[in-house]
Every structure is written in C-alpha cells, then in structure tokens.
Phi, psi and omega in degrees: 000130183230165198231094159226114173077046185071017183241153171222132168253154190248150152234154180220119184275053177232337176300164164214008196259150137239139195243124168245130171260104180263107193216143151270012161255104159332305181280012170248340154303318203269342172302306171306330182267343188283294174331328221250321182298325201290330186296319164119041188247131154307171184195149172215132218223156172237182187243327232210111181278023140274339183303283195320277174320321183269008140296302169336302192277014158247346172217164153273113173278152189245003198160123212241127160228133155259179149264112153353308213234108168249138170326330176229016174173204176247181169272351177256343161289335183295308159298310174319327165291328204265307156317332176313267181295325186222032113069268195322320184270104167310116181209139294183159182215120173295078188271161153269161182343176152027068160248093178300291191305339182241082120269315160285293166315349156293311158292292193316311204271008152118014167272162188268001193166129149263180162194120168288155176284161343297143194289079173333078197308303152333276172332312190281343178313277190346294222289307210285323177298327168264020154273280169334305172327293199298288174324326152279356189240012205260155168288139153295281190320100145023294189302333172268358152329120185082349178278164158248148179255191179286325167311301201271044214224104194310101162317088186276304189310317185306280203305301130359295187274024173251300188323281191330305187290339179276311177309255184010319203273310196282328178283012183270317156308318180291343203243051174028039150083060150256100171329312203283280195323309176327303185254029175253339162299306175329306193077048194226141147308155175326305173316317196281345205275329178294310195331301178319300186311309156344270168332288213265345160096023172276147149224000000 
C-alpha cells in the first residue's frame, strides 16, 4: 500500500483491473479497496470530488464507485464527469438503504449500476464484475465520448425492483418477519405488502 498527497493506493499482484473509490469515510474507502484487492483488483481512493477528478486526469480507470454525499459536491456530478470525459470507465453509485431518489438519479446521469449502504460484499462482486464487462466493451475512441450504447443504458425498471426488494427484505427482517408490522413500517397495507412479495419472488 503506498500513500501520496492523501490518496491511497492498494496494489494486488495478480491484477491488471484498476479501480478508484470515491467515499469521504475513510473507513469505507479502505473496506472497500480491501474487498476489492481479495477480487484481484488494484484500487485507488479519494476523499473528495477534487480528489477524484485529479486521479482521473492522472490514471486509468477500469472501473468507478462514488458515494452521494461528497465534502465537496456529489456523486452525481462526479458522473456526469466521468460520461463526459471518460466514456470507456463504467461507473456505480454508492446509496444510502432505501434511497430511491439518488438511485435513479444516478442511472439517469449515467451509471451503470448502484449498491446501497451497508455494503454486500457478494452484491459488489456482481456490480464490479459487470462494470469490468461493460467497461471491455466500451468505445476507445476520443470521439464516442459521453455516448452510451443500449448495454450501457441505465436499468432502471431492474434497478428499481432490487431497491424494492432490499427495502422488503431489511423491513421483514426488522419487524422479525411480521407481515403486518413490516408493512406499516413500509408504509404500505398488508394486501399491497403481499401482492409486492409476490411480484419480486420474496418469501
């Protein structure tokens, strides 16, 4: 692990993937590069969305996680930067639980995939193996800069019924799998709580 100007990068000597981690928790930068190293990926993390942006313009990425909520911007400005400028790196938003809204706002603004906090390891396994997919499969060229292709076209309707299904889940775990209580947490009726379960293959 080496350290420069506040930044820190992990190496793993079996990769050729590189990774930048944007989170203003430190202790989630480093969970995160660790998780990542065990995948067999380098990673390099910012704090900051100047942190961030001046990695950008100094390495190559294979591949991107933000957080929303930066010391100094968002995470969605950081995408909207990363489609701009840098096309080729696929890149995922860092939510809190049940945050519907920078969930979406995140697919619109052009990421390929979220994962809510606390963080699934098994779920970032998924996100970073289809981010790396995507991301071999990306235009080279200067020129498809900011394009998308349809692959790289946020899911939303996908994306959406997993949010749905992780809220469902953690309130059936919290109220210890009382339907009724679950879903006066939800702030759904009963009928409608089944209906949902139904829908999304919970059971």
């Amino acid at each position: 692990m080496a350290r420069s100007a506040g930044v820190v990068l992990y190496n793993h000597p079996m990769t050729s993937a590189h990774a930048l981690i944007v989170d203003d928790e430190r202790d989630i930068r480093e969970l995160l590069s660790l998780s990542l190293g065990r995948m067999g990926l380098s990673a390099a993390t910012a704090g900051t969305l100047a942190e961030a942006k001046a990695l950008l313009e100094t390495q190559r990425f294979d591949v991107c996680l933000t957080d929303m909520r930066l010391p100094d911007g968002n995470g969605l400005t950081l995408i909207e930067h990363a489609v701009r400028h840098f096309p080729h790196m696929p890149i995922a938003m860092i939510t809190a639980f049940g945050d519907v809204q920078s969930a979406v706002g995140a697919l619109k603004a052009g990421a390929f995939d979220f994962v809510s906090k606390p963080v699934d390891l098994g779920e970032l396994r998924q996100i970073i193996q289809r981010g790396l997919l995507l991301g071999a499969n990306a235009p080279k060229s200067s020129a498809d800069n900011g394009a998308q292709t349809d692959e790289q076209s946020p899911p939303l309707p996908e994306a959406l019924a997993r949010l749905e299904r992780e809220q469902i889940r953690h309130a059936l775990e919290s109220c210890r799998y009382n339907k009724t209580k679950a879903a006066a947490q939800l702030g759904i009726t009963f009928r409608a709580l089944r209906y949902k379960m139904d829908k999304l293959g919970l059971q």
